[in-house]
N, C-alpha and C positions, 0 to 999 in steps of 0.2 A: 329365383334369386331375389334376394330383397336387394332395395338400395341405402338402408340408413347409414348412418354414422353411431358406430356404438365407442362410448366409452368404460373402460372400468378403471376401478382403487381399491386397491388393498394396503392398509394399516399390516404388516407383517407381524413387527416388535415392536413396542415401545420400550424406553427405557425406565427400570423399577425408580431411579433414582429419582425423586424433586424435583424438574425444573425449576430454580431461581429464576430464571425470563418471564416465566409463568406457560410455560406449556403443561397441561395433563401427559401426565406420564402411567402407561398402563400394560402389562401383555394383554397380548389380545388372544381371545380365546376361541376355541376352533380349529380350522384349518383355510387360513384366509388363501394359503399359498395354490390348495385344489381350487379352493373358491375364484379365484383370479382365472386357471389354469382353465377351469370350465367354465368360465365366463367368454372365454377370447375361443373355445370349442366351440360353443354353441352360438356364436354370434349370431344374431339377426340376416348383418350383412352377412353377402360372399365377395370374403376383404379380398380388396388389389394390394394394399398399402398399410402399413403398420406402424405405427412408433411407440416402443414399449420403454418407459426411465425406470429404472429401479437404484435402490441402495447399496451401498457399498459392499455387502453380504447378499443380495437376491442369492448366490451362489446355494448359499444355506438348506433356500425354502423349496427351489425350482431347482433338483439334480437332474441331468441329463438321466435318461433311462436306459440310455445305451453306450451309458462309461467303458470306454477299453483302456487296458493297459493302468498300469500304478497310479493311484490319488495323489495331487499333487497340492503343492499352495501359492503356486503361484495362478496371483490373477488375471491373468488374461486367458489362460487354459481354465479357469472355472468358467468366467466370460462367454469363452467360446462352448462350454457347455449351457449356460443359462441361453444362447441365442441360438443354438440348437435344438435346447428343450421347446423355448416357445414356434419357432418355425416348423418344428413337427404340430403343431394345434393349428397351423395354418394350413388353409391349399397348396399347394408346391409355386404356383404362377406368383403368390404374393410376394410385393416387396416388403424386409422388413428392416426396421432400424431400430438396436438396442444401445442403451446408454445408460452408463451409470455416473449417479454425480451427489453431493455430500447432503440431497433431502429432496423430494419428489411433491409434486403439488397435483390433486384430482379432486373429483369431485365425487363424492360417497353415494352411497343407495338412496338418501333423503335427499340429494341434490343439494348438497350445501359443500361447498368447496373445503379443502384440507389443505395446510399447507405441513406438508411432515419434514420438521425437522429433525429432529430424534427417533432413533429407533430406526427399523426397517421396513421398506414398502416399496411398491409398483406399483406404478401409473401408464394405462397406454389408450389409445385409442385407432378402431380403425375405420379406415375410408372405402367403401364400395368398390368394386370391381366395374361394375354397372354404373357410370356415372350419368347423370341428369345433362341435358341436350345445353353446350357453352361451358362446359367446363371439363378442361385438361390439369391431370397429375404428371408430371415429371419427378419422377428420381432422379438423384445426380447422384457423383461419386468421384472422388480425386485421391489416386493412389501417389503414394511417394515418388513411384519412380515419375510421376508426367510431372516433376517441379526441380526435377537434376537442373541443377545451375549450369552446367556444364553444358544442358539439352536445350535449352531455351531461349529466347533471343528477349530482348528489354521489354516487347507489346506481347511478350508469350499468353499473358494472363485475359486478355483482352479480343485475342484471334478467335474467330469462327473454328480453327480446326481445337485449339485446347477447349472449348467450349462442347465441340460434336465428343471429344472424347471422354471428357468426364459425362454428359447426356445434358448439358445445361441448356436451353433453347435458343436454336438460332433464328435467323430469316424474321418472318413475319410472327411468328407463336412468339422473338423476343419484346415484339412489339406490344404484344397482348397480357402479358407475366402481371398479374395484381398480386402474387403475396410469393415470397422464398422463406419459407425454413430451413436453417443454417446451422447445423452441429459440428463441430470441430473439436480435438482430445487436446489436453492440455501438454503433453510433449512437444507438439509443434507450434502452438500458442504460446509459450513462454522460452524464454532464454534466447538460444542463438536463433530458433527460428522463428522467434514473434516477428521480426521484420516481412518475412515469407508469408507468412500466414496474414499478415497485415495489407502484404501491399497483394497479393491474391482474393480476397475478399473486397478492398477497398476498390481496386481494378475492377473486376468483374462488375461489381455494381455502378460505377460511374460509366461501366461501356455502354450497360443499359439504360441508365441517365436516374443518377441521384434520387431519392425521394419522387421515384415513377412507381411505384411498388410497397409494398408494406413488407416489412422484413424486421425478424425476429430471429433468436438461438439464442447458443449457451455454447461453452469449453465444457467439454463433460471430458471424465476420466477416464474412460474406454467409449469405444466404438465399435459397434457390428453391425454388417451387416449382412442378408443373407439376401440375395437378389434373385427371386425366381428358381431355378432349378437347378441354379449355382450353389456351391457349398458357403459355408460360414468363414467369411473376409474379414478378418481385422488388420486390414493394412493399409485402410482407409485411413487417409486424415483429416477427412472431411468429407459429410454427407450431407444429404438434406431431400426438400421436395418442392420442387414451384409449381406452382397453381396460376392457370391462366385462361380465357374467355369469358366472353361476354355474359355468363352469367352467375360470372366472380365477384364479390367484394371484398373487399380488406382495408383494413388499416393499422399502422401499430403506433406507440406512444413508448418513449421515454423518462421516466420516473427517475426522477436527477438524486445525486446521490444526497444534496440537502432536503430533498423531501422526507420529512420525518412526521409518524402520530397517524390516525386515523381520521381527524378531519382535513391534515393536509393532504394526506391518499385520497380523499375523498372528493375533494375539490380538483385536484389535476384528472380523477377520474371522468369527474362533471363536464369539464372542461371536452374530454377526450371524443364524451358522448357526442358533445354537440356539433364538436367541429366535424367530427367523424360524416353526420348526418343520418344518424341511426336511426331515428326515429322510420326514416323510411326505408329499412332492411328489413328483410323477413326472418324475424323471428325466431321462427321453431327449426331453418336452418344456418345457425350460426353457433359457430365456436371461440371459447376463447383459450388464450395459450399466457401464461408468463413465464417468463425467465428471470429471474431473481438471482443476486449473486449472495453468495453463502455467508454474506458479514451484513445483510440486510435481516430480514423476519424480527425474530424474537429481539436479536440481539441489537436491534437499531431501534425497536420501536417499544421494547419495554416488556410486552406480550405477544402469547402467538397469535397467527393468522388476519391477523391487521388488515395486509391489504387482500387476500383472497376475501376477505368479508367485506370490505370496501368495492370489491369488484362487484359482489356477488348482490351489494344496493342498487350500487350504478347499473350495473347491466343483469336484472335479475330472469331467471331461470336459462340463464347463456351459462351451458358445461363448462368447464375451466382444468386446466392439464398443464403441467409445466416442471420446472426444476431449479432448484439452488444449485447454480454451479461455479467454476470457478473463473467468470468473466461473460458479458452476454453481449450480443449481437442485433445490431439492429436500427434502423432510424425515425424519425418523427417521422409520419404521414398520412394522411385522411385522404381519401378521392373526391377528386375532383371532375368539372367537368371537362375540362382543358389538359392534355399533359405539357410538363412545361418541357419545351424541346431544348431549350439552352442548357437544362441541365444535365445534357448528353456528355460524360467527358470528362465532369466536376467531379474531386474527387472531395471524398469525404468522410471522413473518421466512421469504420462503423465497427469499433472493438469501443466495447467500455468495461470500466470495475463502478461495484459498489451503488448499481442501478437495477431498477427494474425495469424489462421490457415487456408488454401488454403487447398481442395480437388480436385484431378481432378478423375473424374467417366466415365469408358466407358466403352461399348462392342461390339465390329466386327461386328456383324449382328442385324438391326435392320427390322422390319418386315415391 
């Protein structure tokens, strides 16, 4: 069994039209979608852990193979077929999480990050089965029914048992949590339930103490997940993965919605490095993540791929993986050596519009 960390990207479509923004607009030619589909077959690793974004169509490129019963057009039954298709290319013990959202960010065969706004494409990467000696994966997962109003008492969000029962880490493994990734669908993220989904994320992370952790996501427009030997769940509304031990690092940054242009990405990048203290992380195992919300890229900054190329100065030959969606998650934080314990409690805004959130993920020993 190996232990790497493989990423892939796949370019699906582009679109024939011009980008005015200035993005290249192209079809892509081939079959990027087998290409992807045996990429994540023959992986290196033997994945535990999964997370695949694609666009609003993957449906198109990735059909299930084992369609029954009449083609339909509603989206969440292609959904459940695209997150069926990929979890047959996995072992059965993997956990996986698919998401689709309005443009996908990876990083190509040359190692130079994409950020795809137009057109179609998936992005996934996944994590070892076998992980390196100080580092734990957690899945979580929070169904509708554990957030009935009716079911839950004022500190429901905050208790050890709604924590055992979505899988989010209690006891001493909370103590030790260095990075959460956080996906949430935009049904429950907007309108009557933004409150809900607001004051359950903002809770949970202030149980653990504010800016103790590095934490990133996105409101993506569907959700799946396929959990082990479990069938395909989309009644999730809200997943993710925390990562925690000793031979964890992370950090994430916030990209305020007035940062605009490539020197100014570039500069809060600089900034992110230093504070971060990257210079002394190892290297060849670190990843990065952004969550960019869909009225940034092309359309904030004039042209495409601004800040994946601005990452890709700052932090060069770090993979990069991510998604335009419709809102992202997340707070400022670099590690330190100290946790600060007061901020056990604090509660603190972690929905934004109209920013970018940057993760950086590492750990010491890779096998």
């Amino acid at each position: 069994k190996r232990g790497s960390v493989m990423h892939s990207f796949e370019p699906l479509k582009r679109k024939r039209k011009v980008d005015t923004r200035g993005e290249h607009s192209r079809d892509i030619s081939g079959n990027p979608a087998k290409s992807f589909a045996q990429s994540m077959k023959d992986a290196w690793a033997e994945p535990g852990y999964a997370l695949v974004f694609g666009t609003r169509l993957l449906h198109r490129y990735l059909p299930s193979p084992n369609r029954a019963g009449p083609r339909t057009r509603r989206q969440l039954e292609h959904w459940s077929e695209v997150t069926e298709r990929v979890a047959n290319l996995l072992p059965p013990p993997c956990f996986l999480l698919v998401g689709t959202a309005g443009g996908v960010i990876g990083t190509n065969d040359s190692g130079c990050p994409v950020e795809l706004e137009r057109g179609e494409g998936v992005s996934g990467v996944l994590l070892p089965a076998k992980l390196p000696e100080g580092i734990r994966v957690r899945p979580f997962m929070v169904y509708r029914d554990y957030v009935t109003r009716q079911n839950r008492p004022a500190d429901w969000f905050t208790s050890d048992m709604f924590k055992r029962l979505a899988g989010l880490p209690v006891g001493e493994e909370a103590v030790d949590v260095k990075c959460v990734l956080w996906f949430t669908v935009s049904d429950v993220a907007f309108g009557d339930n933004y409150q809900l989904m607001y004051d359950m994320v903002t809770d949970i992370v202030a149980s653990y103490g504010t800016r103790r952790f590095a934490l990133g996501g996105a409101v993506l427009e569907h959700v799946g997940v396929h959990n082990g030997p479990s069938s395909v769940d989309h009644g999730v509304m809200c997943a993710g993965l925390c990562f925690s031990g000793g031979s964890v690092r992370a950090a994430s940054k916030i990209v305020a919605p007035t940062v605009k242009g490539a020197e100014t990405v570039e500069q809060e990048l600089v900034r992110f490095r230093i504070d971060s203290g990257f210079e002394n992380w190892d290297k060849s195992c670190t990843y990065g993540f952004m969550f960019a919300c869909v009225a940034r890229g092309a359309r904030l900054h004039g042209k495409a791929n601004v800040e994946a190329n601005a990452f890709a100065r700052v932090f060069p030959d770090v993979p990069l993986m991510g998604v335009f969606g419709n809102g992202e998650i997340g707070v400022n934080y670099v590690p330190t050596d100290q946790q600060l314990e007061e901020s056990v409690g604090r509660r603190e805004n972690c929905f934004h519009g109209y920013t970018t959130v940057f993760v950086l993920l590492s750990w010491s020993k890779c096998q």
